[in-house]
N, C-alpha and C positions, 0 to 999 in steps of 0.2 A: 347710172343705175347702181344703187348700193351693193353689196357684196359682203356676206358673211365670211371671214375669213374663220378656217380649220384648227384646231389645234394642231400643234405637231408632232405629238403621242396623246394615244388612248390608251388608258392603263386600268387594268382588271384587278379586281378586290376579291376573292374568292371567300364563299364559303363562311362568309360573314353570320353564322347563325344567330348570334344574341345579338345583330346589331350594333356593334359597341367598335368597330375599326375604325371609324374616322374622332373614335372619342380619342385612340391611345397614341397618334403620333398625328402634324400637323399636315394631313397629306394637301394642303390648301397652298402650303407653300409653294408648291411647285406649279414653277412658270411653264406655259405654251402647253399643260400636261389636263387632259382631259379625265377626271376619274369617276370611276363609275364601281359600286359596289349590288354584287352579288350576293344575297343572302341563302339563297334555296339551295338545295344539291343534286346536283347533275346528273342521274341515273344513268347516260351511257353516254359513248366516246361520241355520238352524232350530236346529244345536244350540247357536247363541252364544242365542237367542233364549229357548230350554228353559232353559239354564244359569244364564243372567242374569235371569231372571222377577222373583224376589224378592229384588234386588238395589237398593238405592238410589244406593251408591257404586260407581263398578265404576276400578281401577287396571291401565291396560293398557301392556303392554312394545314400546314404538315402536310397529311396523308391524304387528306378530304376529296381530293380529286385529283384523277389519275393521271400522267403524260408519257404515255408511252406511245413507242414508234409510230403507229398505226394517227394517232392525234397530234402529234407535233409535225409528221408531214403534210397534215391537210392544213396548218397553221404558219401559209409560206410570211407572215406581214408577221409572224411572231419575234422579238428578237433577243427580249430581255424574261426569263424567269426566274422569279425570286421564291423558294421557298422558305418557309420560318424554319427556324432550328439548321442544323449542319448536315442532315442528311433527311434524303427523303427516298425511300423504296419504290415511290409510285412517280420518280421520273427517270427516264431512258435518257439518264447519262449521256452514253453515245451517241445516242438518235440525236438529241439535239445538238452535241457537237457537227456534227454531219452535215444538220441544216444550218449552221453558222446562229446558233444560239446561245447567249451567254444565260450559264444560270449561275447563282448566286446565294448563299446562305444567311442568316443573321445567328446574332447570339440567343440564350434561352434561357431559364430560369434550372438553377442546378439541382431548387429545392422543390418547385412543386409538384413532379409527379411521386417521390418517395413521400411525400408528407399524405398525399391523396391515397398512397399505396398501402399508410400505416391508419389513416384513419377509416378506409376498409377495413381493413384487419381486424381491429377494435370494435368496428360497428359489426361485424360477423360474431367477433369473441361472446359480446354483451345484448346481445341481440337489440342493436337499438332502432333499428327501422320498427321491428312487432311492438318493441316496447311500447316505443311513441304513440304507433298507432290504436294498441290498447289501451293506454293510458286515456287517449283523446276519447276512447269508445267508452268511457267509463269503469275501468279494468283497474285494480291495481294491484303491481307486482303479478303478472302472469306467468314468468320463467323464472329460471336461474344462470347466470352466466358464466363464464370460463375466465380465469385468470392467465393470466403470461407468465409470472415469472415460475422459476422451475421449469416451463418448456421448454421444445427443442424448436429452433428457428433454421430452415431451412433456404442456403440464396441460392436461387440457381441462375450464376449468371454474375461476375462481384466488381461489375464494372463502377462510373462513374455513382448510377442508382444503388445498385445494390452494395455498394461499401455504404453508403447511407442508410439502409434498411440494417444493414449488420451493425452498425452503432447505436440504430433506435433500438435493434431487439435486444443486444449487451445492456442499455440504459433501464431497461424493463427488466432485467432481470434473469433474461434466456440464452440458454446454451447455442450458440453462434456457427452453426457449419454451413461449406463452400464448395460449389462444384461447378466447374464448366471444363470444356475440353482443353483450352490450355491454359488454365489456372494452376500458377505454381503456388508451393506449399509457405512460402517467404509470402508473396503477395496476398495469401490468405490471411497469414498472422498479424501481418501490418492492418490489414482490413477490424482485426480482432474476430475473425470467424478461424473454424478449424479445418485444415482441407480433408474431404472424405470422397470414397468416389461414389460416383452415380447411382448404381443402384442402395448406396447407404444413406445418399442426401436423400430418397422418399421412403425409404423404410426406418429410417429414425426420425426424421421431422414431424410435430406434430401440426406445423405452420410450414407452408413452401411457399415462395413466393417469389414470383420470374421476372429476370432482370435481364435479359438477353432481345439481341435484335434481331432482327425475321429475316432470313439467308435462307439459301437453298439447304445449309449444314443444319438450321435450327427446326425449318419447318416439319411439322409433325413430331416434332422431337420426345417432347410429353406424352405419350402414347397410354393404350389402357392397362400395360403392364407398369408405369410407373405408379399409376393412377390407384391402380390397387393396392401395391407397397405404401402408399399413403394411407391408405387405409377410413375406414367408416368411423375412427374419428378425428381423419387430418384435413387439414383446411388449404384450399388451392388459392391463391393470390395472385391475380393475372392481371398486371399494369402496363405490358409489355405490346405486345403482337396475339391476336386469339390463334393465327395461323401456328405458333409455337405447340400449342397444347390439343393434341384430338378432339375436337369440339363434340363426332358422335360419341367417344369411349366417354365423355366428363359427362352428357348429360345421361346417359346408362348408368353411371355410376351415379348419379344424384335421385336418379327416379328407383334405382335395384339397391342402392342404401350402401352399398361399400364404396363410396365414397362420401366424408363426411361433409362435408360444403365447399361450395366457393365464392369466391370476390373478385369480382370481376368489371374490368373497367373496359375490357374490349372487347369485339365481338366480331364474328367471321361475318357478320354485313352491318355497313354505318351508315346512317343511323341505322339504329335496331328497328323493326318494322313492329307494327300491333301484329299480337300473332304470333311472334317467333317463341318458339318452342322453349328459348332459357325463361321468358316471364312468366311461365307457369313452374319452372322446374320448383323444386323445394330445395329448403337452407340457403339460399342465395344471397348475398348484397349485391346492388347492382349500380352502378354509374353510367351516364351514359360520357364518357372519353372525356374524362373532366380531368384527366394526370398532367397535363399543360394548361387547362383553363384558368388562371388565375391572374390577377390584376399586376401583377410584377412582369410573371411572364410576355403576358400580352404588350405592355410596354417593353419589352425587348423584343420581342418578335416585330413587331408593329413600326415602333425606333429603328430596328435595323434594316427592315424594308426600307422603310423610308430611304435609310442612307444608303443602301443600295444602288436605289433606283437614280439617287445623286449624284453619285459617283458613275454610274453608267452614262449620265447625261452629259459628263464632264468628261467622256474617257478614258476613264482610269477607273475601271470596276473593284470592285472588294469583295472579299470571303467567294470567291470563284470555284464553284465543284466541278469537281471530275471524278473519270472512272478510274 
């Protein structure tokens, strides 16, 4: 009697929205390894739970879906998690130590969420979403837009990103200041920004734009007192975490007029739902979490999966996170 012999790992693609993961690394190559790609996204921890039952490798895309305690112990056949990039908030560290799971990181692209960051910016400065779209309506020339140089560029945050965003706004032509809680005044200058403190990076900025990661020290950090020091006509820049910035005081302030816009790539729910309150706000650009999306990145995010899941299979795992 014949007999279908099993693979001897199933391995999870997550979160695959453009379809485009098995375009950017050969996941074909791998022997005895069953692969199956997820495109949709998992509204709650039961159906990541159903999903991923008989799953031993699961590859998940940044943030997109969550692994915390509650979901990695219903997940006893899980053993290998790879997320893209070097860290990821929405997995429980220790929970999966616990359960004797190895997770695992890849490299990332250094350029494309500051490039996505700056061509927000721009698309806000010069109003090119209305423009376009007037243009197409048969409009020409409907506004006027805002120039950069002579402005004040505000980083909040003057990490790996935001030393990046501080050379596009010096290269434009803008006064360059820096602020995070332990940003020394040396590592400002190097950066070419100036260090100021906090409440003077949103009262002089006429441009802020956040470059910090979402901890229990940054959440809510952005609150409606800073939001107002920015004032009704400074522009908010948020390629970051949406949990960093009050999301009820920002959209108050875009509907009551003191505060002057923002740009915005992330959102306190992903995908952003029809309906949510920011797609009606006013002065807005909007992306929907494109600051990683791009063809580079994805070949290393994708490449290093791959070689992850390689070297797991061999043994000898690589880029291994902890808490």
């Amino acid at each position: 009697m014949a007999t279908t012999e099993q693979p001897a790992h199933r391995l999870a693609i997550l979160d695959d929205y453009q379809d485009v993961a098995l375009d950017f690394a050969p996941w074909d190559t791998l022997e005895d390894v069953e692969v199956v790609v997820f495109h949709d996204p998992m509204p709650d921890a039961a159906e990541v739970v159903r999903a991923l039952a008989g799953f031993d490798i699961v590859v998940a895309m940044r943030e997109r879906t969550a692994f915390g305690a509650d979901v990695l112990h219903q997940l006893p056949r899980l053993r290998l998690l790879v997320t893209t990039g070097m860290a990821n908030a929405s997995i429980d560290l220790d929970a999966a130590a616990a359960a004797g799971i190895t997770v695992c990181g890849t490299p990332g692209s250094p350029t494309a969420t500051p490039e996505l960051a700056w061509a927000l910016l721009m698309a806000w400065m010069r109003d090119i979403p209305a423009q376009q779209a007037s243009l197409r309506a048969g409009t020409w020339q409907s506004g006027v837009g805002t120039e950069l140089a002579g402005k004040t560029l505000g980083v909040l945050g003057l990490g790996r990103i935001g030393t990046r965003i501080a050379g596009y706004g010096a290269a434009f032509g803008m006064d360059v200041i820096a602020w995070s809680q332990n940003l020394e005044r040396d590592r400002a200058e190097a950066a070419g920004a100036r260090l100021v403190g906090r409440e003077e990076l949103f009262a002089s900025a006429d441009v802020l734009s956040v470059h910090l990661r979402l901890s229990d020290r940054t959440r809510g950090l952005v609150d409606e007192a800073e939001l107002r020091l920015l004032g009704p006509d400074g522009l908010l820049v948020n390629t970051s975490r949406a949990g960093i910035v009050d999301q009820e005081a920002m959209l108050r302030g875009l509907h009551e007029g003191w505060l002057g816009g923002a740009a915005l790539d992330v959102f306190d729910i992903e995908p952003l739902p029809l309906g949510h309150r920011l797609l009606q706000a006013p002065r807005t650009v909007l992306t929907p979490h494109l600051g990683y999306v791009s063809d580079a990145s994805y070949r290393q995010f994708h490449g290093g999966a791959l070689q992850d899941v390689e070297a797991w299979l061999a043994d000898a795992p690589v880029r291994v996170l902890t808490s």
